[in-house]
mmCIF file of the N, C-alpha and C atoms, coordinates in Angstrom:
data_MODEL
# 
_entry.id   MODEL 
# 
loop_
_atom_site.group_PDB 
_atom_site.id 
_atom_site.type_symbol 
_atom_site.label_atom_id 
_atom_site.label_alt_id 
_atom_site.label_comp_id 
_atom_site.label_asym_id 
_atom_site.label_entity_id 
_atom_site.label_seq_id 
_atom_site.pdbx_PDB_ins_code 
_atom_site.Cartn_x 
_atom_site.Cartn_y 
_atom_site.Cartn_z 
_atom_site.occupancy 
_atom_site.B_iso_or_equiv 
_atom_site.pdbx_formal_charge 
_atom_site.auth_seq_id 
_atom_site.auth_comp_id 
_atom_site.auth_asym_id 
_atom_site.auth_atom_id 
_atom_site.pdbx_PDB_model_num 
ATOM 1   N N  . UNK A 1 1  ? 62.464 179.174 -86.878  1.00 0.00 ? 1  UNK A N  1 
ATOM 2   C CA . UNK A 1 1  ? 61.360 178.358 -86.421  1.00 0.00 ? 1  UNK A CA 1 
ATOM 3   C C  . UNK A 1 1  ? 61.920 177.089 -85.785  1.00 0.00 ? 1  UNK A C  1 
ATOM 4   N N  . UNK A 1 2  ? 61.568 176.877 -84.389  1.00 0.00 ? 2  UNK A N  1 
ATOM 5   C CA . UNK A 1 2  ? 62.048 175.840 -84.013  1.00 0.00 ? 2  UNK A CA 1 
ATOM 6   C C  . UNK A 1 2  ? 61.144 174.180 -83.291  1.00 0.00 ? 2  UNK A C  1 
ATOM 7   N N  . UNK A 1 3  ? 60.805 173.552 -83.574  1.00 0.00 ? 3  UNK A N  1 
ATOM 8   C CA . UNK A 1 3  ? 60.087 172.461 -83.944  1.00 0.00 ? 3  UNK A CA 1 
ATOM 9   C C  . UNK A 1 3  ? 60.040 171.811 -81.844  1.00 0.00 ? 3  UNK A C  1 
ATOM 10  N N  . UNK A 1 4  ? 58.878 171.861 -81.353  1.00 0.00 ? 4  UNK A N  1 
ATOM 11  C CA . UNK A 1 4  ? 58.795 171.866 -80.077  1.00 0.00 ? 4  UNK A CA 1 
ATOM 12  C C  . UNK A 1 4  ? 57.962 170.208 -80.302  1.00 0.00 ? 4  UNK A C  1 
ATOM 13  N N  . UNK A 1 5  ? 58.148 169.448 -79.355  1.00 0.00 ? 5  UNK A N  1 
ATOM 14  C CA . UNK A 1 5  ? 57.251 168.206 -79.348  1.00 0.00 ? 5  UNK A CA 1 
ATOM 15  C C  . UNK A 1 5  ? 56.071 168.600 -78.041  1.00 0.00 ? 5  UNK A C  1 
ATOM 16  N N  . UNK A 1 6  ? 55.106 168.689 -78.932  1.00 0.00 ? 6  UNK A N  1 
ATOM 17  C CA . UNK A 1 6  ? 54.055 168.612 -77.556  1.00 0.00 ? 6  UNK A CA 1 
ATOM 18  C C  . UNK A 1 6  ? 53.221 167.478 -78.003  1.00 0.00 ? 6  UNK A C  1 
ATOM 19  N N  . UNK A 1 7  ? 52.586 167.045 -76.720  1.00 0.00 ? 7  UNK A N  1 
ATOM 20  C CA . UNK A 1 7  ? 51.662 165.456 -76.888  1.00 0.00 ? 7  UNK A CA 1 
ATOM 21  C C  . UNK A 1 7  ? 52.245 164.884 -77.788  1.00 0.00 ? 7  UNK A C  1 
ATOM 22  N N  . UNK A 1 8  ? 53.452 164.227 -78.357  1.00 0.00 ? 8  UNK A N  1 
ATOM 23  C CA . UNK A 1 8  ? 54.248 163.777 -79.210  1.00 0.00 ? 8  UNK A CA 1 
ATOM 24  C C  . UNK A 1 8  ? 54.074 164.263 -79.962  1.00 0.00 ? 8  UNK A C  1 
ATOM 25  N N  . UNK A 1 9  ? 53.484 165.308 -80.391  1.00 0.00 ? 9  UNK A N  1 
ATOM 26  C CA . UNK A 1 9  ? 53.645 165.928 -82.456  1.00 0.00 ? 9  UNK A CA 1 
ATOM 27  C C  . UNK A 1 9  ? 54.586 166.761 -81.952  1.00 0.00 ? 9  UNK A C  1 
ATOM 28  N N  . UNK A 1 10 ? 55.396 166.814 -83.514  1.00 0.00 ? 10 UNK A N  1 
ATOM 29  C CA . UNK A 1 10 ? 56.143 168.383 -83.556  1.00 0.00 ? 10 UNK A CA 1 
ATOM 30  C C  . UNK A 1 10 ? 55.281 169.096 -83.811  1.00 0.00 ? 10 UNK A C  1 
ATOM 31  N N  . UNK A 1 11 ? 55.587 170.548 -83.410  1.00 0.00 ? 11 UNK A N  1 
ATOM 32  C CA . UNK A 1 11 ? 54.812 171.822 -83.480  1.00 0.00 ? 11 UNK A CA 1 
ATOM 33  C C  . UNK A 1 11 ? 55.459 172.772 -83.963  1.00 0.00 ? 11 UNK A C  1 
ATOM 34  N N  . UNK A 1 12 ? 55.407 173.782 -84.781  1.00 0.00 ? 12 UNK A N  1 
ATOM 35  C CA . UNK A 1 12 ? 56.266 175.258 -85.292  1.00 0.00 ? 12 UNK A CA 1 
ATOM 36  C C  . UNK A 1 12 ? 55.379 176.125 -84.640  1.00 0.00 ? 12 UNK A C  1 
ATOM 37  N N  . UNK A 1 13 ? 55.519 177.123 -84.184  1.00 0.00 ? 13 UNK A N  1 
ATOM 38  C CA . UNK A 1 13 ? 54.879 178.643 -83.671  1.00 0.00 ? 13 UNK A CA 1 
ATOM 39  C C  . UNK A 1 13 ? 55.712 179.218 -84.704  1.00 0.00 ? 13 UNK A C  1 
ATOM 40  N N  . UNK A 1 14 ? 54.183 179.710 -85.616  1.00 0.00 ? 14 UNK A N  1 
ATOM 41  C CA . UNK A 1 14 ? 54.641 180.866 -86.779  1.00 0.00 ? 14 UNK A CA 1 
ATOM 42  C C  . UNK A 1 14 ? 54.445 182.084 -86.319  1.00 0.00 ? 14 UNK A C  1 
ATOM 43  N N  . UNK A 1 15 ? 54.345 182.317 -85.048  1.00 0.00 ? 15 UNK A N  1 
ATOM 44  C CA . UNK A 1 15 ? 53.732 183.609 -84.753  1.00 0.00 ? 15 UNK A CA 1 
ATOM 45  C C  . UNK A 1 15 ? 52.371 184.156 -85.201  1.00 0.00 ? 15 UNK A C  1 
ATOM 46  N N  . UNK A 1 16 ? 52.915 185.328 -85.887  1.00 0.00 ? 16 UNK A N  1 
ATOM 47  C CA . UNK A 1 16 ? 51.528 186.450 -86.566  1.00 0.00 ? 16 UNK A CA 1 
ATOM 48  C C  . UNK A 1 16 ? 51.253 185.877 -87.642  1.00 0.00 ? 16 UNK A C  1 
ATOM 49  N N  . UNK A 1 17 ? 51.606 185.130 -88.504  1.00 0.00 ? 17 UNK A N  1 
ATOM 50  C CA . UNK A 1 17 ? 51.564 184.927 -89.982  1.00 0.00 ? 17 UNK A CA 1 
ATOM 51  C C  . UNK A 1 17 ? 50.512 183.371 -89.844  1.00 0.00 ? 17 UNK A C  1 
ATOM 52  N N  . UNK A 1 18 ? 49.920 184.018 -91.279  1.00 0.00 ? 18 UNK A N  1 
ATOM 53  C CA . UNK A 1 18 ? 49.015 183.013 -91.646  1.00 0.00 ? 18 UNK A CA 1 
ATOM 54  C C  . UNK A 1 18 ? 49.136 181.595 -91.792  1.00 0.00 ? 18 UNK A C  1 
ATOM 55  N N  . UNK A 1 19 ? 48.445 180.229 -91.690  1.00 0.00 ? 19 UNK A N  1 
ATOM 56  C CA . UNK A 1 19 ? 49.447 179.294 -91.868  1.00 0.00 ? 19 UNK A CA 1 
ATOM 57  C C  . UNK A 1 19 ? 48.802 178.930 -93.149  1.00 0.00 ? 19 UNK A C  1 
ATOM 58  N N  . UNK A 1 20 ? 48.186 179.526 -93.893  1.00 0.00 ? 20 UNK A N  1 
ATOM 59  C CA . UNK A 1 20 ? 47.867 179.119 -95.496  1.00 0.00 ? 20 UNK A CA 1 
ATOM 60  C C  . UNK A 1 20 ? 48.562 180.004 -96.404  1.00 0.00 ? 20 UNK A C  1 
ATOM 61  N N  . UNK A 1 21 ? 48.720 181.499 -96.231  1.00 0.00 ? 21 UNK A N  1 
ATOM 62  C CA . UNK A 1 21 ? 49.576 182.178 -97.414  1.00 0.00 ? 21 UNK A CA 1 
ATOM 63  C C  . UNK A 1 21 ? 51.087 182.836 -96.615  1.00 0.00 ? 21 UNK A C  1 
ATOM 64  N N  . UNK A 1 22 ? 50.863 182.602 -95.342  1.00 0.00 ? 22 UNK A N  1 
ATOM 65  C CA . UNK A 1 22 ? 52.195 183.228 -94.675  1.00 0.00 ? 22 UNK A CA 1 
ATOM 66  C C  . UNK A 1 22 ? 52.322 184.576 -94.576  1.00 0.00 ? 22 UNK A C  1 
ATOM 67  N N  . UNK A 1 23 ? 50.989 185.490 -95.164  1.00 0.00 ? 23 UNK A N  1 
ATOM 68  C CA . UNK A 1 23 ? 51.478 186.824 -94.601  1.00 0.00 ? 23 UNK A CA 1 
ATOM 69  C C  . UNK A 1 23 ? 50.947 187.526 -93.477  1.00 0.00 ? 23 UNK A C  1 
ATOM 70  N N  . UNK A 1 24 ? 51.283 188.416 -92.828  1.00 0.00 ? 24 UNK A N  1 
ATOM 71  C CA . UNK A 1 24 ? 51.390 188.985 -91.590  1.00 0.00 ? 24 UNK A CA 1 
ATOM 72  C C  . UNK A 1 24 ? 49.889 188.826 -91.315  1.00 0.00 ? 24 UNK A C  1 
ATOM 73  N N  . UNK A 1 25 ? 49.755 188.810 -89.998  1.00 0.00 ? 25 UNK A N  1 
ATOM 74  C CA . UNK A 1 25 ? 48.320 189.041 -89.482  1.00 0.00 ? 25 UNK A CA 1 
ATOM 75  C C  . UNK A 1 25 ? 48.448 189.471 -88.694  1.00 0.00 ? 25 UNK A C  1 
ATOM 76  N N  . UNK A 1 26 ? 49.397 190.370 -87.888  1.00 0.00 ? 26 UNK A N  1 
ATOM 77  C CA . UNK A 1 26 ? 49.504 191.641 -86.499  1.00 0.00 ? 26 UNK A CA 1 
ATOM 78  C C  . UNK A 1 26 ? 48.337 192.278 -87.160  1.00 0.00 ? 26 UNK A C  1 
ATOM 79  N N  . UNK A 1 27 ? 48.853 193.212 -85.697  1.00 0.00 ? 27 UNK A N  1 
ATOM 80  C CA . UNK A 1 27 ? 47.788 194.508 -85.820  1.00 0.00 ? 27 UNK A CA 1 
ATOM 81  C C  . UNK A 1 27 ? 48.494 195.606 -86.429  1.00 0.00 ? 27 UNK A C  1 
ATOM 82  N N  . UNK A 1 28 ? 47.473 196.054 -86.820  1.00 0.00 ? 28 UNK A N  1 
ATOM 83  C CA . UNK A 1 28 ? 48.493 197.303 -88.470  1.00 0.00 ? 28 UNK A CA 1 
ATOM 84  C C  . UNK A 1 28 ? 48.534 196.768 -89.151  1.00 0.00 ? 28 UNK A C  1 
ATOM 85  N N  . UNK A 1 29 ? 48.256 195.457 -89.732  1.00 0.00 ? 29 UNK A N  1 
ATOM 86  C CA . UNK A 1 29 ? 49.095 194.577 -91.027  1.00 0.00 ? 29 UNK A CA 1 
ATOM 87  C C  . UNK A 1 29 ? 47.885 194.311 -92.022  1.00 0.00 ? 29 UNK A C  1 
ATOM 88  N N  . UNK A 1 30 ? 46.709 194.886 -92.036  1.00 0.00 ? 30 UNK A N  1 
ATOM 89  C CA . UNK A 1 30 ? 45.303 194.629 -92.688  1.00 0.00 ? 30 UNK A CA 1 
ATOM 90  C C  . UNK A 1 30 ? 44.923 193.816 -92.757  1.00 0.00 ? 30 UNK A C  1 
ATOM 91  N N  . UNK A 1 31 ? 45.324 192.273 -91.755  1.00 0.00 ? 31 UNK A N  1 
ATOM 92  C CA . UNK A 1 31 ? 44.457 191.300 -91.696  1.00 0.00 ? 31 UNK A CA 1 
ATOM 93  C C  . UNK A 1 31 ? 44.121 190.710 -90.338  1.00 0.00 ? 31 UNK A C  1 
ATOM 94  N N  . UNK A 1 32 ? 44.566 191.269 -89.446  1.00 0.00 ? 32 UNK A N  1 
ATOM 95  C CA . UNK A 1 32 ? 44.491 191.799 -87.914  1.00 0.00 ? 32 UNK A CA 1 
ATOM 96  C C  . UNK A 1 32 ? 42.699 191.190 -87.643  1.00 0.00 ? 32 UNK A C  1 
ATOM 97  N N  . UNK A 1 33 ? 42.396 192.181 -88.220  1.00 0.00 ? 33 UNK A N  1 
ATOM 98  C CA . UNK A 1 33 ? 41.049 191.514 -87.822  1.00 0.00 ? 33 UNK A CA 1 
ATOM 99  C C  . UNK A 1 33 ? 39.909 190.621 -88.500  1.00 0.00 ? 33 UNK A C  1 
ATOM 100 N N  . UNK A 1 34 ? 39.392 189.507 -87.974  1.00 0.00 ? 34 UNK A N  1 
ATOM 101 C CA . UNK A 1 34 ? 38.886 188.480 -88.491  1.00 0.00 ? 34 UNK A CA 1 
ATOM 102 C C  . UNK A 1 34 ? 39.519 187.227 -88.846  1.00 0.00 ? 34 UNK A C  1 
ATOM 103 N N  . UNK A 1 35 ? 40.695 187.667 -87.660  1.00 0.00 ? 35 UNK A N  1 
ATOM 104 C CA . UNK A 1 35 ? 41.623 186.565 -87.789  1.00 0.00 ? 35 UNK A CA 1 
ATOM 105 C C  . UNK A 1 35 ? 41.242 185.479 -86.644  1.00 0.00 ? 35 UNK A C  1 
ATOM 106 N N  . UNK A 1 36 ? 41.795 184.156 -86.595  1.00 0.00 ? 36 UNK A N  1 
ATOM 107 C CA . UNK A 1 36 ? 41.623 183.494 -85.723  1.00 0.00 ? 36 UNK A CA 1 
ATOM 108 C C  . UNK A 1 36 ? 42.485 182.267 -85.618  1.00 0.00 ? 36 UNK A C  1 
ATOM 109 N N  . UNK A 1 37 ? 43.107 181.946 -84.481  1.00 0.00 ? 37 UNK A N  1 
ATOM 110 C CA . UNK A 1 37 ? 44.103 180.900 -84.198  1.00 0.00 ? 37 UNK A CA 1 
ATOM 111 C C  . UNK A 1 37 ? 44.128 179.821 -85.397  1.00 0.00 ? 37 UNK A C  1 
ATOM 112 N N  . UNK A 1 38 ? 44.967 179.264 -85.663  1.00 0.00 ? 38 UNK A N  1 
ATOM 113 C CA . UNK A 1 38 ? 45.104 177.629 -86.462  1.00 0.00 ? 38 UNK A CA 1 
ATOM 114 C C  . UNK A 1 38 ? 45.649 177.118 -86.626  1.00 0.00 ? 38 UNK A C  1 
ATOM 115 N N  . UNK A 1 39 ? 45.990 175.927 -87.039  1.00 0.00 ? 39 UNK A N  1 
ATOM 116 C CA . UNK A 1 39 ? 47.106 175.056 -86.860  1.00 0.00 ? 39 UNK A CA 1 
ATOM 117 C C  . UNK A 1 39 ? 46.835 173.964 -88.384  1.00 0.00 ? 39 UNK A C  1 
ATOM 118 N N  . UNK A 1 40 ? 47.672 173.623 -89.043  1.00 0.00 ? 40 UNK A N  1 
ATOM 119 C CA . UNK A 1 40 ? 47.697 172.485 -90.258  1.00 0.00 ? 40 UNK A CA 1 
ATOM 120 C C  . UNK A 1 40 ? 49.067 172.056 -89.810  1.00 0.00 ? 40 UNK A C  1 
ATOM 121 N N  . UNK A 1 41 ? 48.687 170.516 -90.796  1.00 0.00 ? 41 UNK A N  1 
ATOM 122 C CA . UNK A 1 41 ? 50.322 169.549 -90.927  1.00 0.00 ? 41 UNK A CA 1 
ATOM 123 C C  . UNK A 1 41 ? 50.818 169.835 -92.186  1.00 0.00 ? 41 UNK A C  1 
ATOM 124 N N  . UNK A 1 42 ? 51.843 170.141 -91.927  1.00 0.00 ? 42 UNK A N  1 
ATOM 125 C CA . UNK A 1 42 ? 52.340 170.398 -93.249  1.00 0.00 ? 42 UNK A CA 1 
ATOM 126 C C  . UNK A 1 42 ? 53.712 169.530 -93.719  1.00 0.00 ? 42 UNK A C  1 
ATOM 127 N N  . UNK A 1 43 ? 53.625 168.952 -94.606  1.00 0.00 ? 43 UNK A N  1 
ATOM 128 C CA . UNK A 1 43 ? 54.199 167.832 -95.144  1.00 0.00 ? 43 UNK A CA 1 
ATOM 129 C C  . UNK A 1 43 ? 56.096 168.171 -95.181  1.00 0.00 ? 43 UNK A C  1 
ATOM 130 N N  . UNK A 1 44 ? 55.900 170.008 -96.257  1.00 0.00 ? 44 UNK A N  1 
ATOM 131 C CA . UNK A 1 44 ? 57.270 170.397 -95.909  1.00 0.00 ? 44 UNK A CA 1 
ATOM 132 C C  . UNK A 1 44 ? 57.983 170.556 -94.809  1.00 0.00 ? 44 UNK A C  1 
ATOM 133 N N  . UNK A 1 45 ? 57.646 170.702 -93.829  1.00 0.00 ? 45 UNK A N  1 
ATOM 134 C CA . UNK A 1 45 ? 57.849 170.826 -91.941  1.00 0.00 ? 45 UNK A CA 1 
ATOM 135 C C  . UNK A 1 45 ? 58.090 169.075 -91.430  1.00 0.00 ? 45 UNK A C  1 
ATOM 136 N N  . UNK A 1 46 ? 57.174 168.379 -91.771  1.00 0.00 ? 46 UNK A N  1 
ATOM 137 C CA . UNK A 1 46 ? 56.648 167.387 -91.124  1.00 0.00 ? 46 UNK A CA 1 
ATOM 138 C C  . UNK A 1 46 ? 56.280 167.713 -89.852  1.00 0.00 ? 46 UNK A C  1 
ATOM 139 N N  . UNK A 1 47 ? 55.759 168.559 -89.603  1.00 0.00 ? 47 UNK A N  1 
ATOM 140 C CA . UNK A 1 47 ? 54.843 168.957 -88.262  1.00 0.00 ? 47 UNK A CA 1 
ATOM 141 C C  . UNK A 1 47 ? 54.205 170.089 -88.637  1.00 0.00 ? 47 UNK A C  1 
ATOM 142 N N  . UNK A 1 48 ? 53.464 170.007 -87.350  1.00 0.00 ? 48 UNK A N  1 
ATOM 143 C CA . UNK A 1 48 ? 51.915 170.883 -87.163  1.00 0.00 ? 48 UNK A CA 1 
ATOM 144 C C  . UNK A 1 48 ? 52.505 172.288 -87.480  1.00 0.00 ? 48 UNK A C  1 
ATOM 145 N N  . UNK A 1 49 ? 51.799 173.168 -87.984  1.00 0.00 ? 49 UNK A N  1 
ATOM 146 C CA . UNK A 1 49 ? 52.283 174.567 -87.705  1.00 0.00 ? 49 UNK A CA 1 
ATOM 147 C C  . UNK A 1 49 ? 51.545 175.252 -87.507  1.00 0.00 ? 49 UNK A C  1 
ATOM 148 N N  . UNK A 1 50 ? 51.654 175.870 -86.189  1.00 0.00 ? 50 UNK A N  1 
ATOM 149 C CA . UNK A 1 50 ? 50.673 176.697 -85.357  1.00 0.00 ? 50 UNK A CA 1 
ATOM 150 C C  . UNK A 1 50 ? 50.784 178.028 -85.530  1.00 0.00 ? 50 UNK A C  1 
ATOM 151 N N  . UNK A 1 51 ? 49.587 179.413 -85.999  1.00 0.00 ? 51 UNK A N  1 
ATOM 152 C CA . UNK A 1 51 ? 49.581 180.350 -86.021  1.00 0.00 ? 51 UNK A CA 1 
ATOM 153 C C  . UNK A 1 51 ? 47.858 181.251 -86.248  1.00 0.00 ? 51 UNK A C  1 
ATOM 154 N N  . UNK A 1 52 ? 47.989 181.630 -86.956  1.00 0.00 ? 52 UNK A N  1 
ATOM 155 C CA . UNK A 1 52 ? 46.846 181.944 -87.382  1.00 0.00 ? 52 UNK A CA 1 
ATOM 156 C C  . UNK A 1 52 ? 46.121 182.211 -89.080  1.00 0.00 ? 52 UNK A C  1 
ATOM 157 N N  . UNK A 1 53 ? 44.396 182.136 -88.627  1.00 0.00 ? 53 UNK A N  1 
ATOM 158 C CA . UNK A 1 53 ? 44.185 181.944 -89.946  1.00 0.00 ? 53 UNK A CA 1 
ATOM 159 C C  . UNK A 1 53 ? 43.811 183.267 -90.432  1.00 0.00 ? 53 UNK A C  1 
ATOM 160 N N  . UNK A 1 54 ? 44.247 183.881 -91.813  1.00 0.00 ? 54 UNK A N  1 
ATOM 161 C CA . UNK A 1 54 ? 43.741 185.404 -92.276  1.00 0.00 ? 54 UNK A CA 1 
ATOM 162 C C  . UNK A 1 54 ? 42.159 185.387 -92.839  1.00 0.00 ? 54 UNK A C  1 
ATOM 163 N N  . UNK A 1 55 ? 41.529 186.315 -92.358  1.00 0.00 ? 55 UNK A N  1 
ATOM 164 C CA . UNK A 1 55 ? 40.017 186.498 -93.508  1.00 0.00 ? 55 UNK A CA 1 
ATOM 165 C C  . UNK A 1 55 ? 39.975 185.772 -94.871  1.00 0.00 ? 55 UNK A C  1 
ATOM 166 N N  . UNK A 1 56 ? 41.297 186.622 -95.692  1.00 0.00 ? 56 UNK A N  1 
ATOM 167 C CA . UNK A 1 56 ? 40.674 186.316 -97.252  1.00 0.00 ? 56 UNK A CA 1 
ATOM 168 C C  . UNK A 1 56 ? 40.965 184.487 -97.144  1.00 0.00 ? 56 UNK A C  1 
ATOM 169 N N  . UNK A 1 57 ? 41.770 184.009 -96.819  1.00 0.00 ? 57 UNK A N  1 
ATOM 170 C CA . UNK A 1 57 ? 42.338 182.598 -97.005  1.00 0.00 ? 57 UNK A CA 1 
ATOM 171 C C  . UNK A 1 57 ? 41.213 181.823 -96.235  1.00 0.00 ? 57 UNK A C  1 
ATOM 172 N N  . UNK A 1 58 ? 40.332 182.526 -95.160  1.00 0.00 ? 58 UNK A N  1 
ATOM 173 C CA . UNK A 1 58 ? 39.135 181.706 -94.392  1.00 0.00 ? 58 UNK A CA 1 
ATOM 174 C C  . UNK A 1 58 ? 37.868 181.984 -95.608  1.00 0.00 ? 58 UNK A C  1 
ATOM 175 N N  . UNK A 1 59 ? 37.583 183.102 -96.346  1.00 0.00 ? 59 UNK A N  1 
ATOM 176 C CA . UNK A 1 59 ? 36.976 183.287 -97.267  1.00 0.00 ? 59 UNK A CA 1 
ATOM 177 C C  . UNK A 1 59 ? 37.190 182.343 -98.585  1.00 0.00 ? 59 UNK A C  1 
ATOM 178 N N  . UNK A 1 60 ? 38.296 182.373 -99.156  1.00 0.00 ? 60 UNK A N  1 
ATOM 179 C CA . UNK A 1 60 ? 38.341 181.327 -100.584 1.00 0.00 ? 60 UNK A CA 1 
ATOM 180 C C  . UNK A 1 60 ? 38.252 180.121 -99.636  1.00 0.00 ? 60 UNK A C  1 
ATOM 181 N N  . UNK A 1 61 ? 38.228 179.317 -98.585  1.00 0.00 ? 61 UNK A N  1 
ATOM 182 C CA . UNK A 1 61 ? 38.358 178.339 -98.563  1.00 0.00 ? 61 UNK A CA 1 
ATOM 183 C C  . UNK A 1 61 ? 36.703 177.691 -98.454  1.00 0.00 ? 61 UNK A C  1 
ATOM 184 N N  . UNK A 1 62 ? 35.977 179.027 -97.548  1.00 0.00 ? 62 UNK A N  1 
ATOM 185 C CA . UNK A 1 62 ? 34.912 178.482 -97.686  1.00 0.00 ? 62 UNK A CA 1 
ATOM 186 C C  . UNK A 1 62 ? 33.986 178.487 -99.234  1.00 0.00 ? 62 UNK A C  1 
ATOM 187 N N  . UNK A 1 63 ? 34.589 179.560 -100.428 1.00 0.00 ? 63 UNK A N  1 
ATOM 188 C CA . UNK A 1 63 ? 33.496 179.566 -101.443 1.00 0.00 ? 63 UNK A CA 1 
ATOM 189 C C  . UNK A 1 63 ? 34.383 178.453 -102.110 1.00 0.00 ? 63 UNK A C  1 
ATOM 190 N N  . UNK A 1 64 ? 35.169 177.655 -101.946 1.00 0.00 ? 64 UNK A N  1 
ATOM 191 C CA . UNK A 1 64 ? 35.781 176.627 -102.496 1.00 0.00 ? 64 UNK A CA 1 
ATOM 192 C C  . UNK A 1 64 ? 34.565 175.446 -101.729 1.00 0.00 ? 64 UNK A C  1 
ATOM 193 N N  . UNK A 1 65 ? 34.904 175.110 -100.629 1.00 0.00 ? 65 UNK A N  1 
ATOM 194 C CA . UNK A 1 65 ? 33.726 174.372 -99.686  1.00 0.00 ? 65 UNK A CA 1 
ATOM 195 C C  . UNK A 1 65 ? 32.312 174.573 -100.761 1.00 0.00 ? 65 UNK A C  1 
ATOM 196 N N  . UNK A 1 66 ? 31.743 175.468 -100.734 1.00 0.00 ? 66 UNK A N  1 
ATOM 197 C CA . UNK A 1 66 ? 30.883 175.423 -101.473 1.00 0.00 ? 66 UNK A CA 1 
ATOM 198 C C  . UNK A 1 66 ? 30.296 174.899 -102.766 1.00 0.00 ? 66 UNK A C  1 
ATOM 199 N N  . UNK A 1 67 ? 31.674 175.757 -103.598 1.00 0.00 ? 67 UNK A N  1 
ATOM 200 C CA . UNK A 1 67 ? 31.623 174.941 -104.130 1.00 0.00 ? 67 UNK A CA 1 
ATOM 201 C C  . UNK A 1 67 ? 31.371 173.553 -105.066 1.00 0.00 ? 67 UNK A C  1 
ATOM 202 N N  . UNK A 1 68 ? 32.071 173.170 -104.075 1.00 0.00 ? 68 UNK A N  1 
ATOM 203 C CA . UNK A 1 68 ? 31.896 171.604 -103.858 1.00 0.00 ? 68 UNK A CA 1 
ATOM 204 C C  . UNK A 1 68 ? 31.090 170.808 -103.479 1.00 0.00 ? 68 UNK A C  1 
ATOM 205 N N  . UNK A 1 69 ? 30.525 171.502 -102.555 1.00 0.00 ? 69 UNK A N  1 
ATOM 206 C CA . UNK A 1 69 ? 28.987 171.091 -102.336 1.00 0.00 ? 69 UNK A CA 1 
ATOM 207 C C  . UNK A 1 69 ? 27.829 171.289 -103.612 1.00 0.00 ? 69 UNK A C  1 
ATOM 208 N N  . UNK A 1 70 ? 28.255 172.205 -104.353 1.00 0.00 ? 70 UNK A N  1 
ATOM 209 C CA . UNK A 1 70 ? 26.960 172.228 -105.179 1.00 0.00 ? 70 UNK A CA 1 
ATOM 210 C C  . UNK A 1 70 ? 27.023 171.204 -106.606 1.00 0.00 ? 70 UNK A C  1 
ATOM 211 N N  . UNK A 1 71 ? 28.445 171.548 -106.455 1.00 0.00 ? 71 UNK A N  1 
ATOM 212 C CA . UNK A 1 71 ? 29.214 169.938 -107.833 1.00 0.00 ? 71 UNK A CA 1 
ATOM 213 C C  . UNK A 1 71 ? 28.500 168.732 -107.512 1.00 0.00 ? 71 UNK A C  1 
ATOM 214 N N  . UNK A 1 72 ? 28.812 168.615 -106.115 1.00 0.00 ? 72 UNK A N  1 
ATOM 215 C CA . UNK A 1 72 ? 28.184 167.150 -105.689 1.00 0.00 ? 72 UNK A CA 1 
ATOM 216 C C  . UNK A 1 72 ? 26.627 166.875 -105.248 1.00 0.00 ? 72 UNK A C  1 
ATOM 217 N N  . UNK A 1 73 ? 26.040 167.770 -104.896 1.00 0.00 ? 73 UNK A N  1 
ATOM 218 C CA . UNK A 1 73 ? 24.824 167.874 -105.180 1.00 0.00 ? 73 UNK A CA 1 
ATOM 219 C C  . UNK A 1 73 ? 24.306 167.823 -106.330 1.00 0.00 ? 73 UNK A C  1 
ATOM 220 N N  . UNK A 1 74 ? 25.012 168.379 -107.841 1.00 0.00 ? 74 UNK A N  1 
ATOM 221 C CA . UNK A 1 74 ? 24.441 168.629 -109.358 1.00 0.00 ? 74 UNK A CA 1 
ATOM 222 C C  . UNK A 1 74 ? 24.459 167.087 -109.322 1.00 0.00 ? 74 UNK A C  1 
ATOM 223 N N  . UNK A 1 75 ? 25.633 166.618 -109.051 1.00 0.00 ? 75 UNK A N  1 
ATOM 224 C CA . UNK A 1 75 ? 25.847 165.034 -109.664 1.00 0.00 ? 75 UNK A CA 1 
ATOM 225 C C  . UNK A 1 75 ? 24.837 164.296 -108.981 1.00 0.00 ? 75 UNK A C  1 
ATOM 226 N N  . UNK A 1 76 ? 24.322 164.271 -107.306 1.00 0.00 ? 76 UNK A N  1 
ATOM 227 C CA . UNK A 1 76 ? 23.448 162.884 -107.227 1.00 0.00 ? 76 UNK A CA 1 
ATOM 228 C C  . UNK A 1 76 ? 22.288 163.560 -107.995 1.00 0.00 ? 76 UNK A C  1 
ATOM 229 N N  . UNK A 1 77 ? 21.602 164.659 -108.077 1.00 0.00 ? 77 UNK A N  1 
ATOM 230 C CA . UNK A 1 77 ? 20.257 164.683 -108.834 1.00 0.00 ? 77 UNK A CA 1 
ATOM 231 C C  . UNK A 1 77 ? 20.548 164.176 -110.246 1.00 0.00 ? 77 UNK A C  1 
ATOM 232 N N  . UNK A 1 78 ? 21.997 164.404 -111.341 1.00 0.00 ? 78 UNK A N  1 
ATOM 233 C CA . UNK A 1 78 ? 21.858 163.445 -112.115 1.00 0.00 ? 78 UNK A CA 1 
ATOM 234 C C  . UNK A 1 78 ? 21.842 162.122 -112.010 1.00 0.00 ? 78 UNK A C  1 
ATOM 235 N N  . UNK A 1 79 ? 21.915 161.614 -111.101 1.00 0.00 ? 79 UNK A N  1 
ATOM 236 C CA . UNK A 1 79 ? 22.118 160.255 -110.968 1.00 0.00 ? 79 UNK A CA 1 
ATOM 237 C C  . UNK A 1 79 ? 20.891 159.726 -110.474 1.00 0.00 ? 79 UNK A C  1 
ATOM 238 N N  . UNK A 1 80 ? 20.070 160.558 -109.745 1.00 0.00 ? 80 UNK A N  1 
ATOM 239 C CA . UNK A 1 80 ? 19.135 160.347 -109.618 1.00 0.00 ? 80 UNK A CA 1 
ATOM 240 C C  . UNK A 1 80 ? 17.726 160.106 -110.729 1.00 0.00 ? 80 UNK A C  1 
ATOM 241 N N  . UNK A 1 81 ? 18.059 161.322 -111.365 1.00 0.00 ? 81 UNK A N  1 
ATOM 242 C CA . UNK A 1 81 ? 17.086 161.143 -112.593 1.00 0.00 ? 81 UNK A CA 1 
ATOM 243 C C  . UNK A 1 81 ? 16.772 160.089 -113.959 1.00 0.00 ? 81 UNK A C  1 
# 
């Protein structure tokens, strides 16, 4: 992986692989589809790392999102009451 400066950030191109669990996302690889481009900073890199995002890792992140929304929703109606 080699660390490119674009618009002054460093950048990694991970290729096929996810940039939350790192495994494959080609085609043939069972996460091929429902995949979609992405990019995070990642602290170990100190730069961006560009690749893509897999289903299940776009899935827990959103019932995590959720979540969280409903935690914080429970709390203002207690606070409200």
């Amino acid at each position: 992986m080699a660390k490119l400066k674009i618009n002054g950030q460093d950048k990694i191109y991970i290729g096929n692989q996810c940039v939350w669990c790192r495994q494959d996302t080609s085609f043939g690889s069972g996460r091929y589809v429902n995949r979609y481009p992405a990019e995070i900073y990642s602290e170990e890199h100190q730069a961006i790392l560009e690749g893509y995002c897999c289903d299940v890792c776009e899935q827990e992140y959103i019932e995590e999102e959720l979540w969280r929304k409903v935690k914080s929703n429970s709390r203002k109606k207690l606070k409200r009451s």
